[in-house]
C-alpha positions in Angstrom: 82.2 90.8 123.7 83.2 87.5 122.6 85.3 88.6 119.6 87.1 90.9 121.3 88.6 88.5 124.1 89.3 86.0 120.9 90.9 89.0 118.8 93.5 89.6 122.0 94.0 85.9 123.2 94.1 83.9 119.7 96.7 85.7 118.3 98.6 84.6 121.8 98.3 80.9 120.5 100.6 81.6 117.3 103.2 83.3 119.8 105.4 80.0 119.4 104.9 79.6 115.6 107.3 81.4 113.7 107.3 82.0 109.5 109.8 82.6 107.6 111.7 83.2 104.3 115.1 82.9 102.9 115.8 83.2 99.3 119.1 82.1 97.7 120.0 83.3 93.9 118.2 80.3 92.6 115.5 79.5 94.9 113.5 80.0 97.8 112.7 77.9 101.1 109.8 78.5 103.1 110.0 77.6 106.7 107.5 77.4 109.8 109.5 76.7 113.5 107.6 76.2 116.8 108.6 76.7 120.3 109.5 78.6 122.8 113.1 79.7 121.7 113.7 83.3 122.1 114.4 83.7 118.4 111.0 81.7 117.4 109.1 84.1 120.4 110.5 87.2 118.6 109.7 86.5 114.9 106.7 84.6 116.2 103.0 85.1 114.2 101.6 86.9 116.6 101.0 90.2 115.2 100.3 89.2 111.5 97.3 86.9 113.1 96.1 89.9 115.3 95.9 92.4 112.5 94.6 90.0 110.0 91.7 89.1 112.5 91.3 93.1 113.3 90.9 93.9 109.5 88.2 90.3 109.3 86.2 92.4 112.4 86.0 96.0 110.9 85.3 94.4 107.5 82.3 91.9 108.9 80.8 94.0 111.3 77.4 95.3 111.0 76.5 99.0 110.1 75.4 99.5 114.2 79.4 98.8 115.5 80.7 102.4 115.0 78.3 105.5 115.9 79.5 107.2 112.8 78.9 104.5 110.4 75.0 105.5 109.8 76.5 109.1 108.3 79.2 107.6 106.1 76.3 105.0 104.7 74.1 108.4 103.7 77.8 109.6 102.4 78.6 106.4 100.4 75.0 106.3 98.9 75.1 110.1 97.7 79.2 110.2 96.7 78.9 107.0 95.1 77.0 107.7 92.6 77.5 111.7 91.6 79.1 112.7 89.2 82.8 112.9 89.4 82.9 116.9 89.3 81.0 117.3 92.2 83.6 115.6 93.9 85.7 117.7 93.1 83.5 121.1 94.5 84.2 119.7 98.1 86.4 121.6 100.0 87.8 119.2 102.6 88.6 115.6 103.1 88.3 115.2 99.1 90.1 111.9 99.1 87.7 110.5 101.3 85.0 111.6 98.7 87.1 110.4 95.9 87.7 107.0 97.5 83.6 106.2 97.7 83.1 107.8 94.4 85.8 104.9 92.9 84.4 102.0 94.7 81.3 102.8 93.4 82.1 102.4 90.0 82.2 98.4 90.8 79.7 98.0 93.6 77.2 100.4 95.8 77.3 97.4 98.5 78.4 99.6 101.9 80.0 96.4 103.4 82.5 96.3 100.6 83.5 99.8 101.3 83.5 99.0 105.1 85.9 95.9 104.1 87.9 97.9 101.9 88.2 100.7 104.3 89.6 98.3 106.8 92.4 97.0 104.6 93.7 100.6 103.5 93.2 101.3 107.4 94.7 98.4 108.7 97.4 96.8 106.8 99.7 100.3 107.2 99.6 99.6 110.4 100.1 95.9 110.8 103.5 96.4 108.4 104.6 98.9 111.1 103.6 96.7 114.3 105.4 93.5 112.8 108.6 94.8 111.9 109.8 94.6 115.8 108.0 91.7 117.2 109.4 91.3 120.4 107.1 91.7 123.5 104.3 90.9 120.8 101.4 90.6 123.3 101.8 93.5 125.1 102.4 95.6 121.7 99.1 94.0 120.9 98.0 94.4 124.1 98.2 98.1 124.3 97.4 99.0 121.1 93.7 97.6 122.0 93.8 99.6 125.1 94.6 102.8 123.4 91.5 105.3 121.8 93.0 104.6 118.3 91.5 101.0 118.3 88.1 102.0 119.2 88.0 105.0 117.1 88.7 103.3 113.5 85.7 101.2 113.8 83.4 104.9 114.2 85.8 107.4 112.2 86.3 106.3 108.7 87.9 109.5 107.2 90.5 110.0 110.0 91.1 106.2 110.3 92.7 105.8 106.9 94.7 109.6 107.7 96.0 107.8 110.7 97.3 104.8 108.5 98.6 107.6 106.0 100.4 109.3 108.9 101.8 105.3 109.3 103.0 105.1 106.3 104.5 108.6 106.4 106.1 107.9 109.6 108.3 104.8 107.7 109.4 107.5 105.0 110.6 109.7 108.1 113.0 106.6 109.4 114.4 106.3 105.7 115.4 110.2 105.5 112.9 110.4 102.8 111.1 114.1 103.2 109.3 114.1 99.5 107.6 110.7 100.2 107.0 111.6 103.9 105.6 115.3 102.8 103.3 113.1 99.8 101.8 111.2 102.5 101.2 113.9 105.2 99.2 115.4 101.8 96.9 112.7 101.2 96.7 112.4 104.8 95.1 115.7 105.3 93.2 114.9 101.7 90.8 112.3 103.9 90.6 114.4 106.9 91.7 117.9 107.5 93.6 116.7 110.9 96.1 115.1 108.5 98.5 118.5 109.1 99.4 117.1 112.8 101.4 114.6 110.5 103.7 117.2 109.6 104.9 117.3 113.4 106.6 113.6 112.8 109.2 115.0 110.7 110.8 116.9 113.3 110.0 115.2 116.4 111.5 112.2 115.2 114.7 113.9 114.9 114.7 116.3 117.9 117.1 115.1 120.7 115.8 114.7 124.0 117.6 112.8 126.7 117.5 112.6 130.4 119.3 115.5 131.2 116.5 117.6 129.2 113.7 116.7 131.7 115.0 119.6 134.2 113.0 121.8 130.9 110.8 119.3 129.4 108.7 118.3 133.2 108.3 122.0 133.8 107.3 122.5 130.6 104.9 120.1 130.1 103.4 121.3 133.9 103.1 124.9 132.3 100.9 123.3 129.7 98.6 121.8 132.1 98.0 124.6 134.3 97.8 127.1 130.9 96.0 124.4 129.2 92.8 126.5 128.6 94.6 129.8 127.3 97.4 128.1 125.2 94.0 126.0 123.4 92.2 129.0 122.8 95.0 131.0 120.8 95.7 127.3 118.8 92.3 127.0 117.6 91.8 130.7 116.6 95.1 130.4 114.6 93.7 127.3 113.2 90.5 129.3 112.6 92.3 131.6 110.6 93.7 129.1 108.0 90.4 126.7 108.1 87.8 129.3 108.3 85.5 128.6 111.5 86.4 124.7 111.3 88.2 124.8 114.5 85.4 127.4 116.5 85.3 125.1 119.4 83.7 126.0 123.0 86.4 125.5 125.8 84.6 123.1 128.5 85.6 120.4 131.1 85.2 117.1 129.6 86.9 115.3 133.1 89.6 113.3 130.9 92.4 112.8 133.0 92.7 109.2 133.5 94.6 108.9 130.1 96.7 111.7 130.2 97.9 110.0 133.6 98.7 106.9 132.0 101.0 108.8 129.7 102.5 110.8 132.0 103.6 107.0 133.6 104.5 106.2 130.2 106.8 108.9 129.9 108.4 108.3 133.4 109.1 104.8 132.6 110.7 105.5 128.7 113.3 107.5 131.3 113.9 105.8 133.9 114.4 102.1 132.6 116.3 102.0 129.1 120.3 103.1 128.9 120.4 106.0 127.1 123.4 104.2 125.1 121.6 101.4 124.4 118.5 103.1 122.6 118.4 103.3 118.7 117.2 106.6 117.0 113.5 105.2 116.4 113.4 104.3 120.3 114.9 108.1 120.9 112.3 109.3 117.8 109.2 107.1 119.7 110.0 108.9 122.9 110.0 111.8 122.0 106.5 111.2 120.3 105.3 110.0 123.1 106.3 112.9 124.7 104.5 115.0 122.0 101.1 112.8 122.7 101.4 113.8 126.4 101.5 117.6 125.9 98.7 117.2 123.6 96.8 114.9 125.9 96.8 118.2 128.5 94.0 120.0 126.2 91.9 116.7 126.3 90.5 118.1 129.6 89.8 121.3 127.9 87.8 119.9 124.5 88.0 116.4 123.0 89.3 118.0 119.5 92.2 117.8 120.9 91.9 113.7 121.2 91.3 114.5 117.7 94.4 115.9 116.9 96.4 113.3 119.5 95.3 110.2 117.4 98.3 110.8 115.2 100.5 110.4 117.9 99.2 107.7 120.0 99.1 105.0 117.3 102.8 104.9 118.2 102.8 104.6 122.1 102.5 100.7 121.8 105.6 100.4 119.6 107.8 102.4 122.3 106.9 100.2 125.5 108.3 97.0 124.2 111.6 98.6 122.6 112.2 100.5 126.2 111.9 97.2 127.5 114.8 96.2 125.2 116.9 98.4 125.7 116.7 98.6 129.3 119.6 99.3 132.2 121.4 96.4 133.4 120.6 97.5 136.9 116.9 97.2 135.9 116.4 94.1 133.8 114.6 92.3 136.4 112.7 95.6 137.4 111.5 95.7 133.8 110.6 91.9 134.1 107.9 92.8 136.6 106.7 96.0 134.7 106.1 93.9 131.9 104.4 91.5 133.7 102.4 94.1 135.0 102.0 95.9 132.2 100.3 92.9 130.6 98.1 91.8 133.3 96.9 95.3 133.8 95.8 96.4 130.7 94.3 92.8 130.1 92.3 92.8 132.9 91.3 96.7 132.0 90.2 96.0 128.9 88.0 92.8 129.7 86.4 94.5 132.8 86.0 97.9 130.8 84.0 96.2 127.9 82.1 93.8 130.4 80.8 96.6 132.0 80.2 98.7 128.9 78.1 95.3 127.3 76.3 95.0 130.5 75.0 98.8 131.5 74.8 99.2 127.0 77.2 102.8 127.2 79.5 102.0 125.1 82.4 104.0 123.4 81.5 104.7 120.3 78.7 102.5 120.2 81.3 99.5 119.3 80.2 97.2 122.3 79.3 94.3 121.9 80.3 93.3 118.5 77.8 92.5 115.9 78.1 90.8 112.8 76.9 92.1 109.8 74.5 89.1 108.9 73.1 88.9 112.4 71.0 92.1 112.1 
């Protein structure tokens, strides 16, 4: 449990510590600030030192700290060491095959792979996270809250098609569709989710605004209540394009709690921010987040549909804070107390939740509590 609570509160300790760079024509000058100015708090450390200690815990943790991790050690031992045009017979997720068939050529030590898999996982995502770094801690926060951060210690093959999808998502803020449409591909070459990338593209772009909720609320409702027909008929046209890789058995699975917390996401990135105010990647996050709620109304219905959600959640925790900026006048000091709130919630969630899980040993994804690699 312990390097959890350090991974979310050390990082909080480098809030005040800002690094910089400036570069004339001639030279360079390197410069570290500290205090508590609000241009030091908003180019502060924070998020570089969270994501570099996130990439030192996936890459030092022992084989046990991800229930998957057992399978992809029987993967790496076997793909490691085949020959090359075996590889190439697979039929899905052949980057993923490719990737443990390369780092075998220098080592067959699975903890290099892990640590390797954590960098191409993690450092996508840390580029995207730092380039705002206002309301650092509860970006930080909230990303460790969300299923994404458990899920890339267990998934390996859809962890680095999230961090694809990242990197993708960048090419769709520069207006660059070949190098977004490149990405979505090798995406869906480590895990054959990787298509739900495609669906940045246009969201990004597609304008909702406040007046559209009189369609969007009802529409979202319809999906709720229809959840179990409109599921079916998705995953027997996927079906027809994947053969049988999407055959799935429609059952209750009782998650609700998260697919309330978006739906108070989504009421708060309408309410507080001025419309006029808001950028197009706070317009193109919102409407994301909008696309993770209507997806989060199958979750009840069959966790594949987590699955496909993944893609979209990684980007929740960059919306809250940029709502926050861009809020009302007539509700800065409302948004003052959400984000105290905010904060105080989902740290007290998150230390209770994996207190508990340590204690009682049910843990989510068998992550809980964190071993290190040489203690076993």
């Amino acid at each position: 449990m312990i390097p959890y609570v350090l991974l979310m509160f050390v990082p909080l300790l480098f809030s005040f510590i800002s690094f910089s760079a400036a570069f004339t024509e001639y030279n360079g000058k390197w410069s570290v600030r500290i205090g508590a100015k609000k241009e030091i708090l908003d180019h502060s450390c924070l998020i570089p030192v969270f994501f570099a200690m996130f990439i030192a815990l996936l890459a030092l943790r022992d084989e046990t700290i991800g229930r998957d991790l057992a399978n992809y050690k029987s993967y790496f031992n076997y793909y490691s060491s085949v020959d090359i045009k075996e590889i190439f017979k697979e039929k899905v997720d052949i980057l993923y095959w490719l990737l443990n068939w390369l780092v075998g050529r220098f080592t067959d030590n699975y903890q290099v792979f892990l640590a390797i898999v954590a960098l191409i996982t993690v450092l996508p995502m840390a580029k995207v996270y730092s380039e705002d770094r206002q309301h650092g801690f509860l970006k930080i926060v909230l990303f460790m809250n969300m299923t994404t951060f458990i899920m890339v210690f267990s998934g390996l093959r859809q962890s680095i098609a999230i961090a694809m999808g990242v990197v993708a998502y960048e090419f769709v803020k520069r207006k660059k569709p070949f190098l977004f449409l490149l990405f979505a591909a090798i995406a869906m070459g480590f895990h054959h989710t990787g298509f739900m990338i495609l669906l940045l593209y246009p969201l990004y772009y597609i304008t909702f605004k406040k007046r559209h909720l009189w369609f969007v609320i009802p529409g979202v409702l319809m999906v709720f209540v229809f959840n179990k027909p409109i599921f079916t008929w998705a995953t027997n046209l996927l079906n027809s394009f994947w053969n049988g890789r999407y055959n799935v058995t429609i059952r209750d699975t009782g998650a609700y709690t998260t697919l309330f917390l978006f739906f108070l996401f989504a009421v708060f990135a309408y309410v507080l921010p001025d419309e006029r105010k808001m950028d197009t990647e706070t317009h193109g996050l919102r409407n994301i987040l909008l696309a993770a709620l209507i997806l989060q109304c199958f979750v009840p219905v069959h966790a594949l549909a987590m699955r496909m959600n993944y893609y979209f959640i990684i980007f929740i925790p960059l919306l809250i804070p940029k709502i926050l900026t861009n809020v009302k006048d007539s509700m800065r000091d409302i948004a003052g107390i959400a984000k105290v709130v905010l904060v105080g919630f989902f740290v007290l969630y998150y230390i209770i939740d994996i207190y508990i899980q340590c204690q009682t040993g049910i843990t989510a994804l068998d992550t809980y509590p964190y071993i290190f690699y040489w203690e076993s």
